[in-house]
C-alpha positions as CSV (number, residue, x, y, z in Angstrom):
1,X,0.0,0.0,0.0
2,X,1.1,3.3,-1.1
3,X,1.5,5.9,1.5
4,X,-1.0,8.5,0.4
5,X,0.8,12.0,0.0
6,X,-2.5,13.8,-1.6
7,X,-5.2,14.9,-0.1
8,X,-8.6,13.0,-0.5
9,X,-12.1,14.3,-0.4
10,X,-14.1,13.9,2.6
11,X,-16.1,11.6,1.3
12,X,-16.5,10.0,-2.2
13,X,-17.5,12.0,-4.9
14,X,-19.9,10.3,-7.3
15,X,-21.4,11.6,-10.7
16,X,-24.0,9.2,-12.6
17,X,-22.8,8.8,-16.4
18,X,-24.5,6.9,-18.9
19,X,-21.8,5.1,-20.4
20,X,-19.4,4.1,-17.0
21,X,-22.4,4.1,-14.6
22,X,-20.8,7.0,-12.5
23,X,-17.7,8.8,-12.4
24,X,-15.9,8.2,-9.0
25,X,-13.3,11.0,-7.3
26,X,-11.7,10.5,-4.4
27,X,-8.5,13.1,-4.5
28,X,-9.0,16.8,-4.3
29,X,-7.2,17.5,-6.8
30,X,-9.2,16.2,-9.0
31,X,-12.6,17.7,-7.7
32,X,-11.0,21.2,-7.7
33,X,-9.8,20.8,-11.3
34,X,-13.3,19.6,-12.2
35,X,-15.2,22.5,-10.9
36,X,-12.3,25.2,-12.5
37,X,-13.5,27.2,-14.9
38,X,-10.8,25.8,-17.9
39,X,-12.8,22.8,-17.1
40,X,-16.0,23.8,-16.6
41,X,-15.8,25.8,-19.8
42,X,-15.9,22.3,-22.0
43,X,-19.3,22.1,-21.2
44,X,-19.7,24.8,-23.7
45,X,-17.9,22.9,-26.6
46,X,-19.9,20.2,-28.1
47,X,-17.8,16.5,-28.6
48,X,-18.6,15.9,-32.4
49,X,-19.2,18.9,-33.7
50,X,-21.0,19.1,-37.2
51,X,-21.8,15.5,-36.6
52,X,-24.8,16.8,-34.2
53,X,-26.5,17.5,-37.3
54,X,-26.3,14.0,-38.6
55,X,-27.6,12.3,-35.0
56,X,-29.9,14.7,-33.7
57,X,-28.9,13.4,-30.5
58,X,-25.0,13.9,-30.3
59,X,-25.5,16.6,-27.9
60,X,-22.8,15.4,-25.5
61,X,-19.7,17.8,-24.7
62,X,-16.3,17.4,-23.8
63,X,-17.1,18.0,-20.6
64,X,-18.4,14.7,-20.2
65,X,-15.9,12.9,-22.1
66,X,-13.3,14.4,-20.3
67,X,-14.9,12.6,-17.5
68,X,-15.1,9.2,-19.5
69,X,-11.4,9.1,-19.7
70,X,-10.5,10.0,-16.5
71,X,-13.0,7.8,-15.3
72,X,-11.1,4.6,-17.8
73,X,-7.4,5.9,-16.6
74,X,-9.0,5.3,-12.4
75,X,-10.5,1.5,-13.8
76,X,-7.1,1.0,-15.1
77,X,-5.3,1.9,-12.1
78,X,-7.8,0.6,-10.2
79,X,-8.3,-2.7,-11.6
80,X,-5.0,-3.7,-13.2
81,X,-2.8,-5.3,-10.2
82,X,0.4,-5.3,-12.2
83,X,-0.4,-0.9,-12.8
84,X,-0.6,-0.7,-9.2
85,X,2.3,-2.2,-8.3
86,X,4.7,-0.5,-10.6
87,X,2.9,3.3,-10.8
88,X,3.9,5.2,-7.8
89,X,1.2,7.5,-6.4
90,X,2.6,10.7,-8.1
91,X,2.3,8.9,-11.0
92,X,-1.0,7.9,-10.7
93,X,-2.3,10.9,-9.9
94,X,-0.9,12.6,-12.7
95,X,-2.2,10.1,-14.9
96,X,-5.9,10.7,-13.5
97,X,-5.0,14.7,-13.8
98,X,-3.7,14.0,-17.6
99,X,-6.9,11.9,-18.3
100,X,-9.2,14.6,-17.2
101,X,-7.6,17.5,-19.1
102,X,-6.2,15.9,-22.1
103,X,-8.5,18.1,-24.1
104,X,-8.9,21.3,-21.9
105,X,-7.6,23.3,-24.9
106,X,-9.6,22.4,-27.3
107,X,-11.8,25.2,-29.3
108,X,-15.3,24.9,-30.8
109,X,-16.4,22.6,-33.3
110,X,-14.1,19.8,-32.5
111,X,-11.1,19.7,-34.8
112,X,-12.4,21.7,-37.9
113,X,-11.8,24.7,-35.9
114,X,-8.6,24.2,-35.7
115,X,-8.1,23.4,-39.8
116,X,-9.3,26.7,-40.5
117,X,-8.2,29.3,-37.6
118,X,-4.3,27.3,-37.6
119,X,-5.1,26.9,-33.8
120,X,-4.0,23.6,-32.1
121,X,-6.1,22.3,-28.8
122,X,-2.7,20.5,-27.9
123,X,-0.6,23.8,-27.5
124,X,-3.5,25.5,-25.6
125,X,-4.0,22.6,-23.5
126,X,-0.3,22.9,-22.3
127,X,-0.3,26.7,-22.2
128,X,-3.6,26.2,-20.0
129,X,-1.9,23.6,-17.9
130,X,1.3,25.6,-17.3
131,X,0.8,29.0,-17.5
132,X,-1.0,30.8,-15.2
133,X,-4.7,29.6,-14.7
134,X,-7.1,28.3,-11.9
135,X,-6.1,24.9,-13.2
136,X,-2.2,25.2,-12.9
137,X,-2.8,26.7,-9.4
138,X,-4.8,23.6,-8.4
139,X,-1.9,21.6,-9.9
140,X,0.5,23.4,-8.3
141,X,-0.9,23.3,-4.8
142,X,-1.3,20.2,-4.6
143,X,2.4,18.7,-5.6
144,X,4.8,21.9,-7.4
145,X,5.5,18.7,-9.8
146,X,1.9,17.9,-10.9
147,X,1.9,20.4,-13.5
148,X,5.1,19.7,-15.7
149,X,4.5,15.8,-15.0
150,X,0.6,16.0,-16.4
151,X,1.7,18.3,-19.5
152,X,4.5,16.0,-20.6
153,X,2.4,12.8,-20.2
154,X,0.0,14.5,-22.6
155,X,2.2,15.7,-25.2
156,X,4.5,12.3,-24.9
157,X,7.9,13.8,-23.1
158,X,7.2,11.8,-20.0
159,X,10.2,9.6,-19.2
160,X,8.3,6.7,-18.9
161,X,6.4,5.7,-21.9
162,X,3.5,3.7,-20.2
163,X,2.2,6.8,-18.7
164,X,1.7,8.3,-22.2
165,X,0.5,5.0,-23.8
166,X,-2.8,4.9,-21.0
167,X,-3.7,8.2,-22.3
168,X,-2.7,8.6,-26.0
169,X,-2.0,5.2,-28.5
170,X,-3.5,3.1,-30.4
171,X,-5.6,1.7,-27.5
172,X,-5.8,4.6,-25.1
173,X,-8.4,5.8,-22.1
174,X,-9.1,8.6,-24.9
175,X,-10.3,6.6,-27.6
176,X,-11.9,3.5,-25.4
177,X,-14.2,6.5,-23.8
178,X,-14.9,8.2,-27.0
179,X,-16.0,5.4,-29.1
180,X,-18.0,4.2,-26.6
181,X,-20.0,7.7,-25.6
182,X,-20.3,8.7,-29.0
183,X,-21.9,5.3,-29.9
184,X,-23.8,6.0,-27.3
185,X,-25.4,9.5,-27.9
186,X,-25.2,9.1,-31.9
187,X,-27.9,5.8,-31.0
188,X,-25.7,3.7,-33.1
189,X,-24.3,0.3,-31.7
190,X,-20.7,0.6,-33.7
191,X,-18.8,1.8,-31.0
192,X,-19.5,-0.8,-28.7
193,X,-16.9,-3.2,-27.9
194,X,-16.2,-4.7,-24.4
195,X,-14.5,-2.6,-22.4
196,X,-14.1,-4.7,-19.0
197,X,-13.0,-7.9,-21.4
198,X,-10.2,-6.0,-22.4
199,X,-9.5,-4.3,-18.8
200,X,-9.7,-7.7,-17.6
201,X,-6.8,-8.8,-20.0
202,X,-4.2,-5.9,-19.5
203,X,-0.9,-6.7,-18.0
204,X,2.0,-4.6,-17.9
205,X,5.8,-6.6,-19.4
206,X,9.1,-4.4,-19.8
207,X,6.7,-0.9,-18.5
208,X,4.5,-1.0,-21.6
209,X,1.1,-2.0,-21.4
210,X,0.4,-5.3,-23.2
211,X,-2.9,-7.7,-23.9
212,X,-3.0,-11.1,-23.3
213,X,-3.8,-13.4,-25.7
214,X,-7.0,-14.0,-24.6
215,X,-8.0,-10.7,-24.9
216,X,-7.2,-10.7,-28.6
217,X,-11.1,-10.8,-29.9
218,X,-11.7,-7.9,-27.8
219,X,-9.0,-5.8,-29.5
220,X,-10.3,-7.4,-32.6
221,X,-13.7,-5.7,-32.0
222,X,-12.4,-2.3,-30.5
223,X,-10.1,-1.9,-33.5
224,X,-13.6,-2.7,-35.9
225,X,-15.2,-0.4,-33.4
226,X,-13.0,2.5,-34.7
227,X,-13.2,1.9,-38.2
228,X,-17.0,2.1,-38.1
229,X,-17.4,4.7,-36.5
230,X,-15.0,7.1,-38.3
231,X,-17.0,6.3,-41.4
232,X,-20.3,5.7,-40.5
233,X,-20.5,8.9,-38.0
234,X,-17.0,11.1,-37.8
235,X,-16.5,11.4,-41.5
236,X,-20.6,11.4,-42.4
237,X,-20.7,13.4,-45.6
238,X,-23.4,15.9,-44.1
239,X,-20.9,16.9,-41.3
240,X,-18.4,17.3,-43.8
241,X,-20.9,19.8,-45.2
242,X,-21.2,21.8,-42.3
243,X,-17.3,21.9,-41.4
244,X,-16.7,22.7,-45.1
245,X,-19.3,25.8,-44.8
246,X,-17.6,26.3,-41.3
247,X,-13.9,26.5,-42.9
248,X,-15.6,29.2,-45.7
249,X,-17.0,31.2,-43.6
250,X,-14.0,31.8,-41.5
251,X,-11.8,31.7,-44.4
252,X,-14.3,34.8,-45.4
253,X,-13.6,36.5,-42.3
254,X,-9.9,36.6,-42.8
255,X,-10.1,37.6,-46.5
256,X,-12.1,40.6,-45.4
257,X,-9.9,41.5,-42.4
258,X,-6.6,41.5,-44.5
259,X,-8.2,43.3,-46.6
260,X,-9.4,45.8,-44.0
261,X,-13.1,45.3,-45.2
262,X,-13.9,43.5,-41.5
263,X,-16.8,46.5,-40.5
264,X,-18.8,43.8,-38.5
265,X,-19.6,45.4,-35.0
266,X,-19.9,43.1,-31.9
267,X,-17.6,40.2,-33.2
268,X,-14.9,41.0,-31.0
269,X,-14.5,37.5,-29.5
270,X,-13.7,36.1,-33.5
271,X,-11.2,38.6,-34.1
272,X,-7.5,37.1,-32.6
273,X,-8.6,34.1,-34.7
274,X,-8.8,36.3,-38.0
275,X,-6.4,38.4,-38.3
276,X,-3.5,36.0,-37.9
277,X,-2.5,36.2,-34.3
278,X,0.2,33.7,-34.1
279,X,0.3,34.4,-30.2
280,X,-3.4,34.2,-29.5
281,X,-4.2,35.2,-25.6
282,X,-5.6,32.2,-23.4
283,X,-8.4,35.1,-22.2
284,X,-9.4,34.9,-26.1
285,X,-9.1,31.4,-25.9
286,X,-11.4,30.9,-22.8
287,X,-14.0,33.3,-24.5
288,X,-15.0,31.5,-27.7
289,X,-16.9,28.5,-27.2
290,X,-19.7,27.4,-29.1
291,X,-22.0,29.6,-27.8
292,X,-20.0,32.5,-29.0
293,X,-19.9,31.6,-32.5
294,X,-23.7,31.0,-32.5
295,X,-24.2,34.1,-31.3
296,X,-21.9,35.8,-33.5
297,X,-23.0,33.6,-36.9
298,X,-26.2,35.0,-35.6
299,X,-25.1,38.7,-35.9
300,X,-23.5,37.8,-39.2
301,X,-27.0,36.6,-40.8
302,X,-27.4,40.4,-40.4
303,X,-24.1,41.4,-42.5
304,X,-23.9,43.6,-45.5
305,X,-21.4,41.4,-47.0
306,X,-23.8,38.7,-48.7
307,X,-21.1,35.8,-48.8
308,X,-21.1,36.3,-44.6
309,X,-24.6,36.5,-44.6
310,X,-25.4,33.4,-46.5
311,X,-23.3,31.0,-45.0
312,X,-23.8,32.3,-41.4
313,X,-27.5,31.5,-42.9
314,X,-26.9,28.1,-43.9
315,X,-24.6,27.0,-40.9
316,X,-27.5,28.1,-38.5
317,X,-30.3,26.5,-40.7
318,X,-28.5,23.1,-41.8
319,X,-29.1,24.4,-45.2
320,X,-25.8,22.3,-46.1
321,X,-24.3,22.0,-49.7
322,X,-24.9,18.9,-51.6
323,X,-21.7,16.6,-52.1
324,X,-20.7,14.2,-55.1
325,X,-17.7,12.2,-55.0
326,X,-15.1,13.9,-56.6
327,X,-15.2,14.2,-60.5
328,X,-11.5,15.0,-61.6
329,X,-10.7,18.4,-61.8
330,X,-11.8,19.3,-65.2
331,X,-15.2,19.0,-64.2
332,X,-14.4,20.8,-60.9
333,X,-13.5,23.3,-63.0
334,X,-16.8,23.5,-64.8
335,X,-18.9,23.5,-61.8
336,X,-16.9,26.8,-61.0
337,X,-17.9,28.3,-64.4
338,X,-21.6,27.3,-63.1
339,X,-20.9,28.7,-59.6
340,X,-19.5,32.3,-61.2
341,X,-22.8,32.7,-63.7
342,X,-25.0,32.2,-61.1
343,X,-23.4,34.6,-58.8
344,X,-21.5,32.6,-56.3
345,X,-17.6,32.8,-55.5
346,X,-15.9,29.4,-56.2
347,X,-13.5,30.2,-53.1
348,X,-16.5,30.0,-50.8
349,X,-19.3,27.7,-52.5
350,X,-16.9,25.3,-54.4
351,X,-15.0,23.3,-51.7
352,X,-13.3,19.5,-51.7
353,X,-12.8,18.1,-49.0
354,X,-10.6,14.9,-48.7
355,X,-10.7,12.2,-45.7
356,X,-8.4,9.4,-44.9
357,X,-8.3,6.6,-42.2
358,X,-5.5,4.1,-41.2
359,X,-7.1,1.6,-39.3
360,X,-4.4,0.0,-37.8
361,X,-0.8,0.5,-38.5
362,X,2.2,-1.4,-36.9
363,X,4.7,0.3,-35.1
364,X,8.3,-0.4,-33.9
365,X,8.8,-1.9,-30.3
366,X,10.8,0.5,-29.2
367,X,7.3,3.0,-29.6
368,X,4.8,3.9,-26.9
369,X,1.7,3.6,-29.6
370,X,2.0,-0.3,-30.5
371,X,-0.5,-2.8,-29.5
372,X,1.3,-6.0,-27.8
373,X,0.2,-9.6,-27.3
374,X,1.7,-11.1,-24.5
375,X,1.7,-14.8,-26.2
376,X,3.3,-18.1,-25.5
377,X,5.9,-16.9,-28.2
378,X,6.3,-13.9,-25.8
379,X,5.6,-10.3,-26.7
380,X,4.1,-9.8,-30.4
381,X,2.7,-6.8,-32.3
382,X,-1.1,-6.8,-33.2
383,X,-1.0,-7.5,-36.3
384,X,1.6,-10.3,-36.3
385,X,-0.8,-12.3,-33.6
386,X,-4.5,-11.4,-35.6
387,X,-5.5,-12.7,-38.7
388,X,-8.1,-9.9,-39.0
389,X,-5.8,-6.9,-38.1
390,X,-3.0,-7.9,-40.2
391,X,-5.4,-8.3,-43.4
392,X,-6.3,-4.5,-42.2
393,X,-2.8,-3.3,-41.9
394,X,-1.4,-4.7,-45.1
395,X,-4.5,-3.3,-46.7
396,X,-5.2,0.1,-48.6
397,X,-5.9,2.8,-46.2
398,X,-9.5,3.9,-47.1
399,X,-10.0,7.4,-48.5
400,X,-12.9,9.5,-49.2
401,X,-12.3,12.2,-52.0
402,X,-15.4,14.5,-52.5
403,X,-17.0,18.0,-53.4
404,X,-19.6,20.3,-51.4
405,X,-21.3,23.0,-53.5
406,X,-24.8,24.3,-53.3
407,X,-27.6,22.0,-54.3
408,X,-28.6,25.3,-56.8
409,X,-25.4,24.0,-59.1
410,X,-27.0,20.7,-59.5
């Protein structure tokens, strides 16, 4: 038994969660950094962004999932003996702390927010866990350690690999909650795969996590689970619509503001993400969330500059462009002829848009992201112990190749 150096809660702390049953808390550290306002404030950014507009139902935040995966890291810790044994209590702590913040930086919209402003949730989340914030003070109180140890587990500098590898691999807290809460909310079952089967099968060789044999199917279905899901709900064509419309109306913005032609009033909170701030302010940061950019596409519905106003329009309307696969780009080209006689600029209404998705790709031993077997042969790579995840990585990664204009150029 490790001698507890953190401070618990007085009692327990419980919150009920549809997908783990409830979220359990028993260090103070964590409770505080739940109820900080960097924290608090992804309640405010929706998990799947324009996919909410596929599933009317994907209403869940990163709030929650934030949760989910600190809630996996404590089952892990928890419930695999051999993590116990070699994770000292700083380090598990810090684990639990990286689990819950992993994504504390992260802007609106999910990751299309980031294509077009040239922001990245990873840098924030580091900036928000370092510099000086409610949530670095929390850290800092509790151990003067805490904060460095949780930002380089995240951004995989920690010295020991394993500590990355339970929050960010190929089979990671992040992804296990994820697939598993967005099957959930979405009302789709292919997500699911069995979370406690696999828990049940982790052991820790040579301070990498590792799967016993037995727990091979498991994998098998967790690693289907992904590939499902990124292309029956994360790459739906209709919320590659709205990120494409997303993208042009920012894109829009920034034309305009280099331009000097930027008259909107009461858009403040856009502005460090339009006119090129390569050092954008964390108080700008904590201000836009998803509520702010409704309100200000809401503003922008009101804009003398019609290209603003109609996408604003069609973003707050799901009045999305139609798609086709991609048809070379001499027909592309033609379509933009179409686009310019009828009155609309090809930079704004005539947008591709091209997804790709490895399912499964080996790795070299001596990397944290692998997948291991623990077998009677001793330690093997995925894809050299499954039939069905070898024929996946020594296949053609998929790819998606397609074009979003208005449904008028049809």
């Amino acid at each position: 038994m490790l001698d507890k150096k953190y401070k618990l809660c007085p009692e327990l702390k419980v919150m009920r969660d549809p997908v783990h049953g409830y979220i359990n808390v028993k260090y103070k550290v964590v409770w505080d950094l739940i109820n900080s306002p960097e924290v608090q404030r992804l309640r405010r950014i929706q998990q799947l962004g324009g996919t909410r507009l596929v599933y009317h139902t994907a209403e869940h935040s990163r709030f929650s999932h934030s949760l989910g995966v600190y809630e996996i890291v404590r089952l892990m810790i928890e419930r695999v003996s051999d993590l116990q044994s070699v994770l000292e209590e700083q380090e598990q702590v810090a684990l639990l702390c990286a689990g819950l913040l992993h994504d504390v930086g992260h802007g609106p919209f999910s990751h299309s927010f980031e294509a077009v402003t040239k922001t990245d949730h990873e840098e924030f989340t580091e900036r928000i866990i370092l510099e000086d914030t409610q949530v670095n003070r929390i850290l800092n109180e509790a151990d003067p350690d805490l904060p460095q140890l949780v930002a380089d587990i995240i951004a995989h500098r920690s010295e020991r690999k394993i500590l990355s590898q339970i929050i960010s691999s190929q089979m990671d807290a992040d992804r296990m909650d994820y697939l598993l809460r967005d099957s959930y909310f979405t009302g789709v079952s292919y997500g699911e795969f069995d979370l406690y089967r696999i828990l049940r099968t982790i052991r820790v060789i040579d301070d990498k996590i590792v799967i016993k044999e037995s727990g091979i199917h498991a994998v098998e279905d967790y690693i289907m689970a992904r590939y499902q899901m990124y292309w029956q709900v994360y790459l739906h064509p209709v919320s590659r619509s709205f990120e494409s419309i997303l993208h042009a109306l920012f894109r829009r913005m920034q034309d305009l503001y280099s331009e000097g032609r930027f008259n909107e009033t009461g858009l403040e909170v856009f502005e460090p993400f339009i006119k090129g701030d390569t050092d954008i302010p964390l108080s700008a940061h904590f201000k836009l969330d998803e509520s702010a950019c409704f309100a200000g596409f809401v503003k922008l519905m009101d804009s003398e500059d019609e290209i603003l106003k109609d996408l604003s329009s069609r973003l707050l309307n799901r009045d999305l462009f139609e798609y086709i696969d991609f048809p070379g780009n001499d027909r592309k080209v033609e379509i933009e002829k179409i686009a310019v006689e009828k009155g609309y600029d090809p930079r704004y209404y005539i947008l591709e848009d091209f997804a790709t998705q490895i399912l499964y790709s080996p790795y070299k031993e001596e990397e944290e992201s692998a997948i291991w077997v623990n077998s009677d042969c001793g330690l093997r790579e995925l894809s050299n112990a499954s039939t069905i995840v070898k024929g996946f990585a020594q296949g053609k990664d998929k790819e998606d190749h397609k074009l979003f204009f208005p449904k008028e150029l049809q």
